[in-house]
C-alpha positions as CSV (number, residue, x, y, z in Angstrom):
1,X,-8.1,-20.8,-0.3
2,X,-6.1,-21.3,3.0
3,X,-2.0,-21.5,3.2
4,X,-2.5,-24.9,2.9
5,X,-3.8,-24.8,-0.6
6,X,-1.1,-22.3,-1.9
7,X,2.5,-23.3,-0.2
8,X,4.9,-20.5,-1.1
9,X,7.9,-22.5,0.2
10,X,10.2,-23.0,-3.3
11,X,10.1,-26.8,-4.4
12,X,13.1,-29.0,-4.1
13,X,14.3,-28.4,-7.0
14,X,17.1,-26.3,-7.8
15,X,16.5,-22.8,-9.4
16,X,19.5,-22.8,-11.8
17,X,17.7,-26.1,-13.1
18,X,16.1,-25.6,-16.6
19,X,12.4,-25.7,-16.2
20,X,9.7,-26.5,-19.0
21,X,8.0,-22.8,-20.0
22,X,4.7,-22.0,-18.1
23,X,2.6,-21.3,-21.0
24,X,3.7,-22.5,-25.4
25,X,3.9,-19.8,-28.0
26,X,0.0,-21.6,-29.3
27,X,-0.6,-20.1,-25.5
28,X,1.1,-16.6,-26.4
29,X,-1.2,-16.4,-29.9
30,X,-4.5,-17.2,-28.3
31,X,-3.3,-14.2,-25.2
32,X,-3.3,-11.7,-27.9
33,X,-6.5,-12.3,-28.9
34,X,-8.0,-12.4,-25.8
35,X,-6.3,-9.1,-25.0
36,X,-8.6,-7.7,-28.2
37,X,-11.5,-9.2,-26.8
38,X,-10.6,-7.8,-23.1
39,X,-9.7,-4.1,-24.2
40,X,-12.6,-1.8,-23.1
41,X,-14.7,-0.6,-25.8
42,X,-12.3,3.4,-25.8
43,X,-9.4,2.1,-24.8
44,X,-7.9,0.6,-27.3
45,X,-8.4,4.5,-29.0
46,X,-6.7,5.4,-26.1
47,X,-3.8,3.8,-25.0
48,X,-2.3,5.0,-28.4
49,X,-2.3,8.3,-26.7
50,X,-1.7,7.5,-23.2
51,X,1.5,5.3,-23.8
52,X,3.7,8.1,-25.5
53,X,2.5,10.7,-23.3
54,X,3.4,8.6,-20.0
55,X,6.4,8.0,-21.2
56,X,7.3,11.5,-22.1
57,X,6.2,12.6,-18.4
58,X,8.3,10.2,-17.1
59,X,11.7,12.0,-18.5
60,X,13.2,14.9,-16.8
61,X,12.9,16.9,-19.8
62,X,8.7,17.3,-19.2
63,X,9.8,18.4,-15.6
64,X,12.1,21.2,-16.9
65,X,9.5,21.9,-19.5
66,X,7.5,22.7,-17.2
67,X,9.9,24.7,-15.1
68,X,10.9,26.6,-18.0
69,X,7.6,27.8,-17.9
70,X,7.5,28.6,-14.4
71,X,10.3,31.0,-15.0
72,X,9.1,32.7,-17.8
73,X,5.6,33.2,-15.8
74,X,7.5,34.9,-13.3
75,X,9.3,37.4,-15.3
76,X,5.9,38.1,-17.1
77,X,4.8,38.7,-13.4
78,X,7.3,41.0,-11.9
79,X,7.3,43.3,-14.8
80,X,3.7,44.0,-15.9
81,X,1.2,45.7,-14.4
82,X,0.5,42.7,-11.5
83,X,3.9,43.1,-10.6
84,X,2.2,44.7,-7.3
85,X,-0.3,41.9,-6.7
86,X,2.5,39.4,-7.4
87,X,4.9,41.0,-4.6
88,X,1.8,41.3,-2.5
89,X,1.2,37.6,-2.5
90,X,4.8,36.4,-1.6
91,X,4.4,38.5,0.9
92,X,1.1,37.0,2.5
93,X,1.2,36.0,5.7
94,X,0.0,32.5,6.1
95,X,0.1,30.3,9.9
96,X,-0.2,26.8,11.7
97,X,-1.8,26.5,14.9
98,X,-0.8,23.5,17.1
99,X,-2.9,23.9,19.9
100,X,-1.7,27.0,21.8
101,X,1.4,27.4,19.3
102,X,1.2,29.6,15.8
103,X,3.5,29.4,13.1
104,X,3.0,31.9,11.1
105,X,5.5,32.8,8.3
106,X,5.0,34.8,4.9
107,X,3.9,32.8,1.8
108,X,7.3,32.9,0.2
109,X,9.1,31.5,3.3
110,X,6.6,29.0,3.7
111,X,7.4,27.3,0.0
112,X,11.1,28.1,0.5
113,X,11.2,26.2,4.2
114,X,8.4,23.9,3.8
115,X,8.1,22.5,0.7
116,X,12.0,22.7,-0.4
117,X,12.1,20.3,2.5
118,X,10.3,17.6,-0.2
119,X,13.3,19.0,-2.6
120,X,15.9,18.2,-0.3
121,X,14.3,15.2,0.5
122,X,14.0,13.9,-2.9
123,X,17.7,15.0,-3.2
124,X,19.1,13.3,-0.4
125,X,17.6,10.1,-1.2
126,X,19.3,10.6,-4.7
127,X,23.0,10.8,-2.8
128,X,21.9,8.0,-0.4
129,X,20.9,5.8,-3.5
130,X,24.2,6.5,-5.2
131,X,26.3,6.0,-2.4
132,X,25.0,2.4,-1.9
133,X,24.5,1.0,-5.5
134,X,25.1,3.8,-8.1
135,X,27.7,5.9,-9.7
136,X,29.0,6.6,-5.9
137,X,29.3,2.8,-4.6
138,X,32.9,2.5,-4.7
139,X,35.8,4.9,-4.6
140,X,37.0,3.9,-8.2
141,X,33.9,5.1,-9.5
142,X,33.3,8.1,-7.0
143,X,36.4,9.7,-7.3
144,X,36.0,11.3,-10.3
145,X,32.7,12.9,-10.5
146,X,33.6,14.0,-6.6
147,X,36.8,15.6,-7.6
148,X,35.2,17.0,-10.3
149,X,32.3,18.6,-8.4
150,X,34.3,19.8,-5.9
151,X,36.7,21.6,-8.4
152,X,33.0,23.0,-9.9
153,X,32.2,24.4,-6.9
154,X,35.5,26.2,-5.5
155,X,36.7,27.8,-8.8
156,X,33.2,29.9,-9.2
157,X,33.2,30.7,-5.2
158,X,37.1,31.8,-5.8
159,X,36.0,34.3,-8.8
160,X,32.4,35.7,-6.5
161,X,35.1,36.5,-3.8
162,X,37.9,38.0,-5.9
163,X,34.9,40.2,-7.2
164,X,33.6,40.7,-3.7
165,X,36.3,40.3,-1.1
166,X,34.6,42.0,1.7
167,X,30.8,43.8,3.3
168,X,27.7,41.7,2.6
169,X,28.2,41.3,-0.8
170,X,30.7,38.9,0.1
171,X,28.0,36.6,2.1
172,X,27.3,35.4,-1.8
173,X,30.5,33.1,-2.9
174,X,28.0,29.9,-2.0
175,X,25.6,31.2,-4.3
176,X,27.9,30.0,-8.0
177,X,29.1,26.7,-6.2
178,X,25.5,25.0,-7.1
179,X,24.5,23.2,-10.4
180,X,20.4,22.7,-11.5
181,X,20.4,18.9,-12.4
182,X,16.8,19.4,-14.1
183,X,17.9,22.0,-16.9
184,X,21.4,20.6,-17.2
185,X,20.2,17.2,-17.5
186,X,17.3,18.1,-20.0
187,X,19.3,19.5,-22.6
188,X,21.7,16.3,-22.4
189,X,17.8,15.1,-22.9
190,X,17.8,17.0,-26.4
191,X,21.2,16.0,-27.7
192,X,20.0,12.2,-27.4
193,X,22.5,10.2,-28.9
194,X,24.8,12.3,-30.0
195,X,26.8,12.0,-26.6
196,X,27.4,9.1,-25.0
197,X,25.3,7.4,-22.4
198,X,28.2,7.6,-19.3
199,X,28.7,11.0,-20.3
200,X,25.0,11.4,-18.6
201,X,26.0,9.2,-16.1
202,X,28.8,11.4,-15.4
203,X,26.7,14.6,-15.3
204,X,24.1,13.1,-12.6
205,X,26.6,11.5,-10.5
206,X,28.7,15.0,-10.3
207,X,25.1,16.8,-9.9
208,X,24.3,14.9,-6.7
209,X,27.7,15.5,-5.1
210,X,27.4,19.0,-6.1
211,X,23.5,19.2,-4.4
212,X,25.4,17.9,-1.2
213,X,28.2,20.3,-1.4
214,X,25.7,22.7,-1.3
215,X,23.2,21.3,1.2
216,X,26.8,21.2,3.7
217,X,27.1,24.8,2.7
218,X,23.5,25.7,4.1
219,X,23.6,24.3,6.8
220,X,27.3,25.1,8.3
221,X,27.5,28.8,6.8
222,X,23.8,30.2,6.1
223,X,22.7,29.6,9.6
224,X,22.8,32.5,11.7
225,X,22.4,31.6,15.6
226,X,21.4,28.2,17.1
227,X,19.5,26.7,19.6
228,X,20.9,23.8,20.4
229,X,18.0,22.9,22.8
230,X,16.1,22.2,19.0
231,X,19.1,21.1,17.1
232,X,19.5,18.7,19.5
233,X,16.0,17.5,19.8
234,X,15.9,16.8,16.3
235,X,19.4,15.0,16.5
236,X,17.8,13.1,18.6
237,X,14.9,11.8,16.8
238,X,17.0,11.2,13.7
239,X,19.1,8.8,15.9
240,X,15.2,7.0,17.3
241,X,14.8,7.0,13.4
242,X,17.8,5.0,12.6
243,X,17.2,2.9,15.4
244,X,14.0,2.2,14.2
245,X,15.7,1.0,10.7
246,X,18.2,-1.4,12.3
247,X,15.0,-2.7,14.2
248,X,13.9,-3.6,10.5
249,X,10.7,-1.4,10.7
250,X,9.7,-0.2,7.4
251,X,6.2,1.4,7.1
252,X,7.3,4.6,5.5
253,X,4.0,6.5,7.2
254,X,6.5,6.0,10.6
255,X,9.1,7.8,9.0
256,X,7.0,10.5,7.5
257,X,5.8,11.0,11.4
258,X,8.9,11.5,12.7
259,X,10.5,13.2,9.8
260,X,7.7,16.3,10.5
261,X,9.3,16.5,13.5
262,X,12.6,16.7,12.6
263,X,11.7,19.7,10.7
264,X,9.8,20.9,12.8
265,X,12.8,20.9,15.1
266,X,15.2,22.5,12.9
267,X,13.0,25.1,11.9
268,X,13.4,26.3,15.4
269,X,16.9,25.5,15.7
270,X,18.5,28.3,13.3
271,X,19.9,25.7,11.0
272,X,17.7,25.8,7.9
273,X,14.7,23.5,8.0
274,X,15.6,22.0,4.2
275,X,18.6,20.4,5.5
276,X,16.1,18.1,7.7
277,X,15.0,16.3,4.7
278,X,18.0,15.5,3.3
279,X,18.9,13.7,7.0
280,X,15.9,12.3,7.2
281,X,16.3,10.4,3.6
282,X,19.7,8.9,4.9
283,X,17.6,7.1,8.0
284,X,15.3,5.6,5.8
285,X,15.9,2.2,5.0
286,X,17.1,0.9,1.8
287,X,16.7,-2.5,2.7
288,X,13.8,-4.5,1.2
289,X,11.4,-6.4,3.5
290,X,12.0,-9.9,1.3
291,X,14.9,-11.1,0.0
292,X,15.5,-10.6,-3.7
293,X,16.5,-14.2,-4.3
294,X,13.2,-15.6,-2.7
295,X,11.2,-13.5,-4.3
296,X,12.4,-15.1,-7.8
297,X,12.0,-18.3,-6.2
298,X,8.3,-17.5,-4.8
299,X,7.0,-15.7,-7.9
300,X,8.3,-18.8,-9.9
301,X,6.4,-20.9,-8.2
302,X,3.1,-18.9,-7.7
303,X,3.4,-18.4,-11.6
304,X,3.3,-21.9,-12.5
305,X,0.3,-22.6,-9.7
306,X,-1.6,-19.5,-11.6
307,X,-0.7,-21.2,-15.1
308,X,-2.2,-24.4,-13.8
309,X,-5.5,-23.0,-12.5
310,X,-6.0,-21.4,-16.0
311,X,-9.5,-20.7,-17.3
312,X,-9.6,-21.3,-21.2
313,X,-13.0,-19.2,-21.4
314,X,-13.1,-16.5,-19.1
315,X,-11.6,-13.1,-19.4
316,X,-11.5,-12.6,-15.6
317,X,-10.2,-14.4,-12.7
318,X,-12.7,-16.7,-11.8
319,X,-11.9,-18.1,-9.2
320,X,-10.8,-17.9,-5.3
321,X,-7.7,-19.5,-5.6
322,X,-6.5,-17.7,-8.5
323,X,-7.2,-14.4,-7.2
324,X,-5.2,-14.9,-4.2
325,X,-2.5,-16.1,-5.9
326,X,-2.2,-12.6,-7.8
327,X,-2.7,-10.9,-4.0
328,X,0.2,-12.9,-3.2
329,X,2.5,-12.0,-6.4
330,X,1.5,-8.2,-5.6
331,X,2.3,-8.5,-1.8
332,X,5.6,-10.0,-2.9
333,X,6.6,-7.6,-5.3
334,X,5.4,-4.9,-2.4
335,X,8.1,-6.4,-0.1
336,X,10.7,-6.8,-2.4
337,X,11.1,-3.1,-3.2
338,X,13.0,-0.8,-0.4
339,X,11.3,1.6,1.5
340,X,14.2,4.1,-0.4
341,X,13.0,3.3,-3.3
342,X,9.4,3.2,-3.1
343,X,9.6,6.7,-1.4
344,X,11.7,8.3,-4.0
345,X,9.1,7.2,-6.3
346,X,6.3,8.4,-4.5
347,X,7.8,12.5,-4.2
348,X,10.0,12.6,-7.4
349,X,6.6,13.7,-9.4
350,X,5.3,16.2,-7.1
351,X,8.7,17.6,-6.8
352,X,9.4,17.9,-9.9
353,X,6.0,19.1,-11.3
354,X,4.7,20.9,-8.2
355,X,7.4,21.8,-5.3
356,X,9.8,23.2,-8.0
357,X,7.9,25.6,-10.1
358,X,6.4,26.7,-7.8
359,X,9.1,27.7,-6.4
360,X,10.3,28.9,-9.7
361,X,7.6,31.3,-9.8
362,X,7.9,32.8,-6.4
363,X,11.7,33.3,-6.7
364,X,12.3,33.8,-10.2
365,X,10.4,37.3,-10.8
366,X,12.8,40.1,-11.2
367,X,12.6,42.9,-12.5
368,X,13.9,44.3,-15.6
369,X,14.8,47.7,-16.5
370,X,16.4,47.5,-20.1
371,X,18.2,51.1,-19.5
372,X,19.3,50.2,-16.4
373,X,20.8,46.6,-18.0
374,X,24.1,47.4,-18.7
375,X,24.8,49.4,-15.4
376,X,22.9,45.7,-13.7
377,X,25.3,43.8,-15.6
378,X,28.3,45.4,-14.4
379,X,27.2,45.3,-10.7
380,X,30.4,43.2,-8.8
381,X,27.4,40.8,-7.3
382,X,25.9,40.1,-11.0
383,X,29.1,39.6,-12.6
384,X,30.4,37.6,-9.4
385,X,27.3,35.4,-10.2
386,X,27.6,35.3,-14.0
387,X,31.7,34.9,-14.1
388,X,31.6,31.7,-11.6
389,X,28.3,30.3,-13.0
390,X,29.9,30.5,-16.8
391,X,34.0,30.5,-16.5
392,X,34.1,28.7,-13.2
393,X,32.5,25.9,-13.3
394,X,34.0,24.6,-16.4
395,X,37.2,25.7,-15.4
396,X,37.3,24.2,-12.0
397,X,35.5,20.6,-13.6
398,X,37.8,20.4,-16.4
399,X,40.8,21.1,-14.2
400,X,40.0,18.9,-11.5
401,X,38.6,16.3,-13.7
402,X,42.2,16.6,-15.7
403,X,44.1,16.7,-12.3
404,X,42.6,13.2,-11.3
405,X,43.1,11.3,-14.5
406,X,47.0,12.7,-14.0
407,X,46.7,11.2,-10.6
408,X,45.6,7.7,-11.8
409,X,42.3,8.4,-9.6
410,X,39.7,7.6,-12.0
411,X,38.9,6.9,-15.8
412,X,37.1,9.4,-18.1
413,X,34.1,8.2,-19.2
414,X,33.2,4.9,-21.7
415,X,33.7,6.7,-25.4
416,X,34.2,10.4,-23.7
417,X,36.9,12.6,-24.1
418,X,38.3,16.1,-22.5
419,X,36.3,18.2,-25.1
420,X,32.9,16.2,-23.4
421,X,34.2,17.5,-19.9
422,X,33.9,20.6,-21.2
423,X,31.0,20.7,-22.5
424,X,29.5,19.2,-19.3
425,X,31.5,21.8,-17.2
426,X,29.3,24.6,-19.2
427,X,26.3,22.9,-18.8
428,X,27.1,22.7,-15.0
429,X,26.9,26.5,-15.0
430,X,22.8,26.5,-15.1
431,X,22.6,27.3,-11.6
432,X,18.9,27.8,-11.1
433,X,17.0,26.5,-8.2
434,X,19.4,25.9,-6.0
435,X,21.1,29.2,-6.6
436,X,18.3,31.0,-6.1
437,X,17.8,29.1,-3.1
438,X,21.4,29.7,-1.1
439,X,20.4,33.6,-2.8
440,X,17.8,34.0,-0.3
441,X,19.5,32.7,2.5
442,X,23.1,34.8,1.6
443,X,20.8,38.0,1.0
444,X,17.9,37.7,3.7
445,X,16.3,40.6,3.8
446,X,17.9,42.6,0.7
447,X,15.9,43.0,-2.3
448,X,18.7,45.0,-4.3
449,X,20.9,42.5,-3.6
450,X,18.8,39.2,-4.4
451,X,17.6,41.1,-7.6
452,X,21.2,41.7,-8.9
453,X,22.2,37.7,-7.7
454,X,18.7,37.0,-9.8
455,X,20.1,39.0,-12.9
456,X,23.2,36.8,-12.5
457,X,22.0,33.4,-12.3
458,X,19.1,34.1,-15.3
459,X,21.7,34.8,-17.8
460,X,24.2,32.6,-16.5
461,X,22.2,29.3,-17.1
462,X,21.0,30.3,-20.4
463,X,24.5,31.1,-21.5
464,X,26.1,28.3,-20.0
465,X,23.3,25.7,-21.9
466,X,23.3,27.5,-24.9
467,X,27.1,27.0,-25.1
468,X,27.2,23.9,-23.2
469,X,24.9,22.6,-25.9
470,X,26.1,24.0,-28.7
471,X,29.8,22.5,-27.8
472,X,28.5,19.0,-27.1
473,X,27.1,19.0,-30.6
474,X,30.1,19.6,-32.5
475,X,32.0,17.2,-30.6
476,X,29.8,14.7,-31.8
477,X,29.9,16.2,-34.9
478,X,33.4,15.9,-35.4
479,X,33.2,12.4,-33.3
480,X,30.5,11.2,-35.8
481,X,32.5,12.5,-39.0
482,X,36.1,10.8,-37.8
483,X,34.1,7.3,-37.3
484,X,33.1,7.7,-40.8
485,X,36.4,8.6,-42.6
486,X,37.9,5.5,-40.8
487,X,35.6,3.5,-41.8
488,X,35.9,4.7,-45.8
489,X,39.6,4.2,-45.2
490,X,38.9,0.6,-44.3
């Protein structure tokens, strides 16, 4: 079948007119049946299975499931008797040759400047996203998870540098300033509907401004000398990049090119390599290929041309034409979703079940010595940690958060109230991954140090859900039981 034999040009008439339906509810019976009759001998058995488990990977609670486990396998490792072989193999020196350049870098660097980059990356396409259509679009709606992120972050980096004003200890205040949006979001995950649906909203929309709070923290006070000949250089192919998207190019394997070099670039700069991927997501377009709109208009009229070419006895497509009308459909539906999108897709799994436990296991291993605990706990960098993780960040949300609905700069919530501020201000305080993260980059060098920050942000996060979860529930509790005494009064 040539163009001339499928025209997707939308008829004349309008779209907003009513149209007679493409196949009768007679039409809908006999589809069931037939979809008995098409089912593969096993798979019937088997989609009972696959469904629920698809959909259960899909949530955010399987990813911090599995990271939960990560961290547990890497406190089994750091104090047993591999707690040798497991230093040993952070420690392993891996390389890149590019001809007659090596890179060569431990094993641990490698994840935390190579494939954090994906992290970042995933991240910054997250902000971008937000920022254009989400909980970040306008300044009505972003003024109050941004005010309230930014009070989450300067209240816990306030009470690390009361605790340690000066020396290196005092290289860690960035270190409390960062929320994990995996675990925090995953236990709103468990309450279900017990707490409002914007109050999740809320949460993730505060999460991402916190994530770039902290990426603007890497990369303006973590980086310790520059070369601006590679700063530069990578500058410069981020502006070729967004060049390239006003030009309306879109293959996504173009930007994954030039997006190695960027990181590549700031990996020799001195400004840390991770913050390359959270540039490179803002260059990438978020504008589709087709227009919305037509594509309605096209797939409306490719359905109807498949609905006339119907075969009443065949399970298949039999023929030419109506194979390449379903080419068509898929091509459409190909061009109608953004580049942004179709690459957020594509790394959210392996971020979330590859880049970050692994991670998880080659950062979260410290070691534990239960008769040394209290004197651990009491160490100025633990308790800086613990204190800002736990009392700052709800402090500095639910202050903030207060300050701008005093302000008139933003609304609280759909069916939320202070006491679910709160509760999302502790749940804030599970700084994991990116704790750790700014941890290794505050304390380069220092194992005492790391292991003490470690100590900090371990308990920290299971304190701050435990409690944050614990206080969610009762306010629903209470929420739940005041619905039902009005309505017995009525």
């Amino acid at each position: 079948m040539n163009s001339s034999t499928i025209n997707t040009e939308t008829p004349n008439n309008s779209p907003d007119a009513p149209s007679e339906s493409l196949v009768s509810s007679q039409d809908y019976a006999s589809a069931a049946l037939q979809d008995e009759r098409y089912l593969a001998p096993l798979e019937k058995f088997y989609r009972r299975f696959s469904s629920p488990i698809k959909e259960f990977v899909q949530k955010q609670t399987f990813g911090s499931a599995i990271l939960l486990c990560s961290v547990i396998t890497a406190m089994i490792l750091a104090n047993s008797e591999f707690s040798d072989v497991y230093a040993r193999l952070l420690h392993l020196p891996i390389g890149i040759k590019i001809s007659s350049s090596v890179l060569e870098t431990s094993l641990h660097h490698f994840i935390n400047d190579g494939l954090m980059t994906l992290f970042f990356l995933l991240v910054g396409l997250e902000i971008k996203r937000e920022i254009l259509v989400g909980e970040l679009s306008s300044l009505r709606k972003a003024a109050l998870p941004i005010l309230a992120a930014l009070g989450g972050m300067i209240a816990p980096a306030l009470i690390y540098f009361a605790l340690n004003p000066s020396g290196d200890a005092a290289r860690g205040w960035g270190i409390p300033m960062a929320t994990d949006i995996a675990f925090a979001v995953a236990v709103l995950f468990l309450l279900g509907k017990r707490v409002p649906s914007s109050v999740m909203t809320f949460l993730l929309a505060l999460a991402i401004v916190d994530d770039l709070g902290a990426v603007a923290v890497i990369g303006i006070f973590y980086t310790e000398q520059i070369s601006f000949t590679y700063l530069f250089s990578g500058l410069g192919i981020l502006g070729l990049m967004w060049l390239m998207n006003l030009l309306g190019i879109r293959r996504l394997w173009v930007y994954a090119v030039f997006g190695v070099m960027v990181w590549l670039c700031f990996l020799g700069s001195g400004v840390h390599a991770t913050v390359a991927g959270v540039l490179v997501a803002f260059v990438v377009p978020a504008r589709p290929k087709c227009n919305p709109m037509k594509f309605i208009q096209d797939l409306r009229f490719l359905l109807e041309e498949l609905a006339s070419l119907r075969n009443e006895d065949k399970l298949i497509l039999a023929s030419k034409e109506q194979t390449q009308i379903v080419e068509q459909i898929d091509k459409s539906a190909s061009a109608v979703s953004s580049p942004l999108t179709r690459l957020e897709h594509s790394v959210q799994a392996p971020v979330n079940f590859l880049v970050i436990p692994i991670f998880a296991v080659t950062n979260a291993g410290v070691m534990i010595a239960l008769d040394h605990l209290s004197e651990s706990l009491t160490n100025p960098i633990t308790l800086g940690v613990l204190l800002g993780l736990c009392v700052g960040k709800p402090v500095g949300i639910f202050s903030f958060t207060w300050l701008a609905l005093k302000l008139r700069l933003g609304d609280l919530p759909d069916g939320a109230d202070f006491r679910h501020i709160l509760g999302v201000g502790m749940l804030a305080g599970i700084g994991f991954t990116m704790s750790i993260f700014i941890a290794e980059l505050a304390f380069a060098g220092q194992e005492a140090a790391i292991a003490s920050v470690k100590m900090g942000i371990l308990f920290a996060s299971v304190l701050s859900g435990l409690v944050g979860a614990l206080t969610l529930f009762l306010v629903s509790q209470r929420s739940s039981a005041r619905l039902h005494a009005t309505a017995d009064a009525t």
